[in-house]
Steps between C-alpha positions, in 0.01 A plus 500: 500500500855496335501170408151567302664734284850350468330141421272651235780673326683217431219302399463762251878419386454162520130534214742724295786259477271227462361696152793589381642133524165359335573790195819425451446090488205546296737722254745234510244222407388704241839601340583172499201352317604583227889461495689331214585179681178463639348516173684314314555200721153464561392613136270704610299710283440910527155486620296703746288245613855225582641799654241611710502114666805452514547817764135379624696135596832672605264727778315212624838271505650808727161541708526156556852519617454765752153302627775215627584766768188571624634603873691773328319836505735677257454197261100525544514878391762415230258211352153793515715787363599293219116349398401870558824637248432261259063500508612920461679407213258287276 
């Protein structure tokens, strides 16, 4: 009976940390979007629209990252949080 609530509560830790990881890589994908060097080496123009698929391609590269460890559980939730954070999003 112990181990219920002891395993639940730190499965509960584990979602948290796993959504405030996703936020804070999807804020770093974002912030760096639209950086100098990024822009300019890739003369990239200030539009919505390249903006918007360029953090679309950046997510699925990442998704697709974490899908290479597909025995990992922390990964899996890592990889759902982050389609979830970034679907809330847009």
């Amino acid at each position: 009976m112990i181990t219920y609530f002891t395993d639940t509560k730190a499965f509960e830790r584990g979602q948290k940390r796993s959504r405030m990881q996703v936020s804070t890589l999807l804020q770093r994908v974002l912030m760096y979007i639209d950086s100098w060097e990024f822009v300019n080496s890739m003369d990239v123009p200030s539009d919505f629209h390249i903006n918007h698929s360029i953090a679309n391609m950046h997510v699925w590269l990442i998704y697709q990252r974490l899908r290479d460890f597909a025995e990992n559980k922390f990964a899996f939730q890592v990889r759902e949080d982050l389609i979830e954070a970034f679907n809330k999003m847009t």
